[in-house]
C-alpha positions as CSV (number, residue, x, y, z in Angstrom):
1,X,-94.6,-83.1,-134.6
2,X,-92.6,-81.5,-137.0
3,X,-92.0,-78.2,-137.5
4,X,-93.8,-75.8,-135.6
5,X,-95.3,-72.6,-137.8
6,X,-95.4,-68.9,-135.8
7,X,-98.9,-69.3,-136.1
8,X,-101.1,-68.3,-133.3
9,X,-103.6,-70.1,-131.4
10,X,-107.2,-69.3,-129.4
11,X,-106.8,-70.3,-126.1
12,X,-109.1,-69.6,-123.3
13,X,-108.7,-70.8,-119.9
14,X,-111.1,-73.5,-118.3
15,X,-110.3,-71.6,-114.9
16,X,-112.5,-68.7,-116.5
17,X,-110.0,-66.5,-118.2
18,X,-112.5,-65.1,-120.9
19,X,-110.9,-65.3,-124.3
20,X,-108.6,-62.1,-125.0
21,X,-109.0,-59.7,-127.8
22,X,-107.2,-61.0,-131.1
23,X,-103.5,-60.2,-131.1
24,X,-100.1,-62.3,-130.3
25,X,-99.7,-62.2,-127.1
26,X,-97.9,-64.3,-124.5
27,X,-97.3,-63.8,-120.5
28,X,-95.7,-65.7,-117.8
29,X,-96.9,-65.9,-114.3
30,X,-95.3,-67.2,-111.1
31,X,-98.8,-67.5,-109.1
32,X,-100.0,-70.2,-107.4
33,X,-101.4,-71.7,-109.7
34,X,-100.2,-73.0,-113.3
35,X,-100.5,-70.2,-115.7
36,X,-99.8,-70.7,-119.3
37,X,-97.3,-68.9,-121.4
38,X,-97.2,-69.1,-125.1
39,X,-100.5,-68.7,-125.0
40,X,-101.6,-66.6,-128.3
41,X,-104.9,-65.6,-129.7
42,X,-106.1,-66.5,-133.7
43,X,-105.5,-63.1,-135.9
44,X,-108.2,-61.2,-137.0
45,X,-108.1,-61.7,-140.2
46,X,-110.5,-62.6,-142.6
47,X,-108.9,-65.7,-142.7
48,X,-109.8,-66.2,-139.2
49,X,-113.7,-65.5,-139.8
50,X,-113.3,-68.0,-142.4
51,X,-112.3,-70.6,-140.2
52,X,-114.6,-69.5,-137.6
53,X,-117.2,-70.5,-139.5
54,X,-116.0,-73.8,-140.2
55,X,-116.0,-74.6,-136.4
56,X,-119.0,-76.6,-135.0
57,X,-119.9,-73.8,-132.6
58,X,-118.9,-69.7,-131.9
59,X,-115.4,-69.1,-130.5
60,X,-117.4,-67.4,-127.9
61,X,-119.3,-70.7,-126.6
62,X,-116.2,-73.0,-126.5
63,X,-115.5,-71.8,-122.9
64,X,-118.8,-73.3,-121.7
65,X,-118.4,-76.0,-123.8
66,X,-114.6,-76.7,-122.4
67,X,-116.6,-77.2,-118.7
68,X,-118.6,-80.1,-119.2
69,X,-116.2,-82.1,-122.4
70,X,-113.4,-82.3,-119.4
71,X,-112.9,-82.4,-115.7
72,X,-113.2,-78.8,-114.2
73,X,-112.2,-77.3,-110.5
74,X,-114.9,-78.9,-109.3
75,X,-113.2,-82.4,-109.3
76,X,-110.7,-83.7,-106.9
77,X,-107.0,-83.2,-107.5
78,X,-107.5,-80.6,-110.6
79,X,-104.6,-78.7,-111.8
80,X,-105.5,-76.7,-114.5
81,X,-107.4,-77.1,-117.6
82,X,-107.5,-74.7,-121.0
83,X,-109.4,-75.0,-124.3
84,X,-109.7,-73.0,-127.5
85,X,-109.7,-73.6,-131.7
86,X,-107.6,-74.2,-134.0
87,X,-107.9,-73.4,-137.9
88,X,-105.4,-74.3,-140.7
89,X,-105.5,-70.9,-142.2
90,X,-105.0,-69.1,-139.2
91,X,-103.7,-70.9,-136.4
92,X,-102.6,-74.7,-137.3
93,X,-100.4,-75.5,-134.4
94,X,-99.6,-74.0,-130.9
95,X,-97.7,-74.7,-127.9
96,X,-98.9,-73.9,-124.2
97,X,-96.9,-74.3,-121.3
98,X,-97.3,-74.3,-117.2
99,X,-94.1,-73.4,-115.5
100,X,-95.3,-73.9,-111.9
101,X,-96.5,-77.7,-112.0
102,X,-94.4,-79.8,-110.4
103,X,-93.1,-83.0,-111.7
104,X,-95.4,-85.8,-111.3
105,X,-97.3,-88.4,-112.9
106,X,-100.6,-87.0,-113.8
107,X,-104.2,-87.5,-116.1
108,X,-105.1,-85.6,-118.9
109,X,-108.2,-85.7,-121.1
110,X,-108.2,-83.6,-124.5
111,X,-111.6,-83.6,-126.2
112,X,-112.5,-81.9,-129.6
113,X,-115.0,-81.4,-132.0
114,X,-115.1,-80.2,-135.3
115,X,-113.9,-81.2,-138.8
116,X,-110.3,-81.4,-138.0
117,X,-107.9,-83.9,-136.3
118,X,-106.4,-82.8,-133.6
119,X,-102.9,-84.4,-132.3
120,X,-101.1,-83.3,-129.1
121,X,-98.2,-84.3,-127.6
122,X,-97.9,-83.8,-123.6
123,X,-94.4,-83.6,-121.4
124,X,-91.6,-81.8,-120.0
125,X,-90.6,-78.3,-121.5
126,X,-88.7,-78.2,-124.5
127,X,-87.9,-81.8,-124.0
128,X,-88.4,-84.0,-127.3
129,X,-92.2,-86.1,-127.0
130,X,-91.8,-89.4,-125.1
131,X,-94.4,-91.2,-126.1
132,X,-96.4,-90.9,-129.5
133,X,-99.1,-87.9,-129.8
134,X,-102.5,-88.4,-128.7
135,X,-104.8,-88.0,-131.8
136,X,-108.4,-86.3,-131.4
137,X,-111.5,-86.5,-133.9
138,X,-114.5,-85.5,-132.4
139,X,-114.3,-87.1,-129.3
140,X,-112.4,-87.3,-125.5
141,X,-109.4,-89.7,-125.1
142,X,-108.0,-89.6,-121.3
143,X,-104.3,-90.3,-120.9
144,X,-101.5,-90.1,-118.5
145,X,-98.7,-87.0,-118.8
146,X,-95.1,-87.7,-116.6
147,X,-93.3,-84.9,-116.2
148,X,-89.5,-85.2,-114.7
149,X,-88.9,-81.3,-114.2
150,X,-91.1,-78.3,-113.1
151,X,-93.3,-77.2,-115.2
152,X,-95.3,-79.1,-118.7
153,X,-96.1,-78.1,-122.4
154,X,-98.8,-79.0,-124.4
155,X,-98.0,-79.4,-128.2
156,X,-101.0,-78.8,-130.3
157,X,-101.0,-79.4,-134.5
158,X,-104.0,-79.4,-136.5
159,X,-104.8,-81.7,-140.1
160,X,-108.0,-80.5,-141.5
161,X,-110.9,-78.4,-141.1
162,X,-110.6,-76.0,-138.0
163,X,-111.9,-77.6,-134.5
164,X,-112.4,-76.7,-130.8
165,X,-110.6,-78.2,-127.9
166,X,-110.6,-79.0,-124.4
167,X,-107.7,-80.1,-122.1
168,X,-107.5,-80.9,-118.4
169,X,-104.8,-82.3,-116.5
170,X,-106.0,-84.1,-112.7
171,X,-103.0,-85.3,-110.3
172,X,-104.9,-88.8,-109.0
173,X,-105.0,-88.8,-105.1
């Protein structure tokens, strides 16, 4: 996907981790279950508010919005799922990774909305993309994600307007 910027990006947890306040910010879990790292939040800038309004709904509705575009915990064999925005003023690309999913073949569904096309790339961490990247404009494409090694990233790049997104990754029974 090119380079990728030191931009950050909004991300907010299906699971119902409420959307942080607006800094860089990144952690790393061992739990249980998948946690993301490299998961950073859009600036505050008035660029932000600018993109903000370009988004087809408020930042703070996109969580509930994230549970019914995707598979949530209430399906069978759900891993994790996480959704946010992305803007090309503030936050055009970002990269979230789980370090505690283990390798497996799995199935993803990324769905977004907005004015913006969205393309993300799905594997291993820090392993070049395998397949071409899954490209999003305003609707839900399901696909399947392989990883090889513990752990898988999600790489995220915008083209446009700013959008919303939604992923969720299911291991089939």
């Amino acid at each position: 996907m090119g380079t990728r910027r030191a931009t950050t990006i909004g991300l907010i947890l299906v699971a119902g981790v409420a959307l942080a306040g607006c800094s860089d910010a990144s952690t790393e879990s061992e739990s249980v279950s998948p946690s993301p790292i490299d998961s950073a939040q859009p600036s505050s800038a008035p660029e932000a508010e600018d993109d903000e309004e370009l988004l087809p709904m408020s930042v703070d509705e996109i969580d509930d919005w994230a549970k019914t575009a995707v598979p949530g915990s209430d399906v069978e064999g759900y891993e994790f799922g996480f959704s946010g925005w992305l803007g090309e003023r503030t936050s055009a690309n970002g990269v979230t990774r789980f370090t505690s999913l283990e390798p497996g073949s799995y199935q993803a569904q990324l769905a977004c909305r907005g004015g913006g096309t969205i393309a993300l790339t799905a594997g291993d961490i820090d392993a070049e993309a395998t397949a071409d990247p899954i490209v999003c404009s305003n609707e839900t494409i399901a696909f399947d994600v392989t990883t090889v090694a513990t752990g898988v990233q999600f790489d995220l790049a915008l083209d446009g307007d700013p959008a919303i997104y939604a992923v969720s990754l299911i291991r089939p029974s």
